[in-house]
C-alpha positions in Angstrom: -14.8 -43.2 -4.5 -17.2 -43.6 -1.3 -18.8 -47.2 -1.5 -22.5 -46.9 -0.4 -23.4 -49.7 2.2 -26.7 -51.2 2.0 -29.1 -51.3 5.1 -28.9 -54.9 7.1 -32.2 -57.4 6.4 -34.6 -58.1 8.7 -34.2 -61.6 10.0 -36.3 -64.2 9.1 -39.0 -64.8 11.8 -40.4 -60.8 11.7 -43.0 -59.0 10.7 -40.7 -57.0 8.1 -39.1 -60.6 6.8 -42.8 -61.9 5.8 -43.5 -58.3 4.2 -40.1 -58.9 1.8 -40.9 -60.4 -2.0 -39.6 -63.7 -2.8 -38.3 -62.5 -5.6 -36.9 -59.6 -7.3 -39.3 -57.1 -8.3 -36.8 -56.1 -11.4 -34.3 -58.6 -12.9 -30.5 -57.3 -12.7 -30.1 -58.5 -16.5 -31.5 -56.2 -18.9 -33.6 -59.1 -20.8 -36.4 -61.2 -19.7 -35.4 -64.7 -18.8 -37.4 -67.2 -19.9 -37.3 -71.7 -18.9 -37.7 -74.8 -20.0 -39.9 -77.2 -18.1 -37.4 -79.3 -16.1 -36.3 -75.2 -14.4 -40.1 -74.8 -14.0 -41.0 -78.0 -12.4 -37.9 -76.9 -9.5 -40.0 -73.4 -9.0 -43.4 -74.5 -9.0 -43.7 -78.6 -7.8 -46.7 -79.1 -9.4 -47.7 -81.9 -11.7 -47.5 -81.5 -15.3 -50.9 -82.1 -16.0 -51.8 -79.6 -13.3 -50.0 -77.0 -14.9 -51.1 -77.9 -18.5 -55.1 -77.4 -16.5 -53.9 -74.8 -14.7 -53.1 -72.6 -18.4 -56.1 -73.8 -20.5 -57.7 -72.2 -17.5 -56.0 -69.0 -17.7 -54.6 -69.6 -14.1 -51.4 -70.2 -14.9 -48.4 -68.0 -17.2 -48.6 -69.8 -20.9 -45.5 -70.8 -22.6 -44.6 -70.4 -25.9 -42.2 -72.2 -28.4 -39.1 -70.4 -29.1 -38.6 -73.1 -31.7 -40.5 -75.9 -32.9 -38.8 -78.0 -30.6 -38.3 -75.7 -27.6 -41.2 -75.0 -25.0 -40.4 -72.1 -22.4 -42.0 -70.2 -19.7 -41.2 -66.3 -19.3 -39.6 -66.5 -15.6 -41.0 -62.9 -14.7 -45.1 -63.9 -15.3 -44.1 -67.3 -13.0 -42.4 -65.3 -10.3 -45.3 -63.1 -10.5 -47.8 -66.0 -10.4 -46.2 -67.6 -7.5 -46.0 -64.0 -5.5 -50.0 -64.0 -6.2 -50.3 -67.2 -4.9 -48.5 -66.2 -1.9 -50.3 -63.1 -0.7 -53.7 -64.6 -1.8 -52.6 -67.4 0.5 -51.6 -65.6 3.4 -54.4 -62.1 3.4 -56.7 -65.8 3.9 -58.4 -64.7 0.1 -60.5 -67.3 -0.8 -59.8 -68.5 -4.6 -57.9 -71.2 -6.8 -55.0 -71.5 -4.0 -57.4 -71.6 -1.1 -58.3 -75.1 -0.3 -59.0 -78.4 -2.5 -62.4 -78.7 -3.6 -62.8 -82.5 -2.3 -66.2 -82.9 -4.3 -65.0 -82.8 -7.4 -62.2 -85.5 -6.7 -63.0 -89.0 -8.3 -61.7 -91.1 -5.7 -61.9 -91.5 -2.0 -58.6 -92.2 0.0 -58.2 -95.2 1.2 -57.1 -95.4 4.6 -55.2 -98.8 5.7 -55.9 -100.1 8.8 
């Protein structure tokens, strides 16, 4: 039995590290994994009310109760969002992950002096 060995990765600084996914393109289980929010909120540090905006918008993977008392998220459509985010980010795309829009904040920072 002739064990196959796997080519070395890139190392992190080079233009073939930046071109690798974040995550795996197929999951090694043979069932889609889904989370509960306190997972979610370790992958995506966003606000709860910014992700709750971000799905009644359509911007962001919905979840969907597995029981009446158990919200989850289906890990592949978040992984997927997040890789999105990422390309968008760095091809310099302009949309939702772009910048902040300041106009449409309610208040000004204040700055101390």
């Amino acid at each position: 039995m002739e064990v196959q060995q796997r080519p070395p990765l890139p190392r992190p600084g080079t233009a073939e590290f930046e071109e690798l996914p974040q995550y795996v393109e197929k999951p090694p289980l043979p069932f889609r994994r889904t989370i509960r929010r306190q997972e979610l909120h370790q992958i995506v540090p966003l606000a709860e009310t910014t992700i709750y905006e971000l799905e009644r918008r359509g911007d962001f993977p919905r979840r969907f109760n597995l029981t009446p008392r158990c919200v989850v998220w289906d890990l592949e459509e978040v992984e997927a969002w997040i890789e999105e985010r990422k390309q968008a980010s760095r091809s310099g795309e302009t949309g939702p992950a772009a910048r902040p829009d300041a106009k449409q904040r309610l208040t000004r920072p204040v700055r101390s002096r």
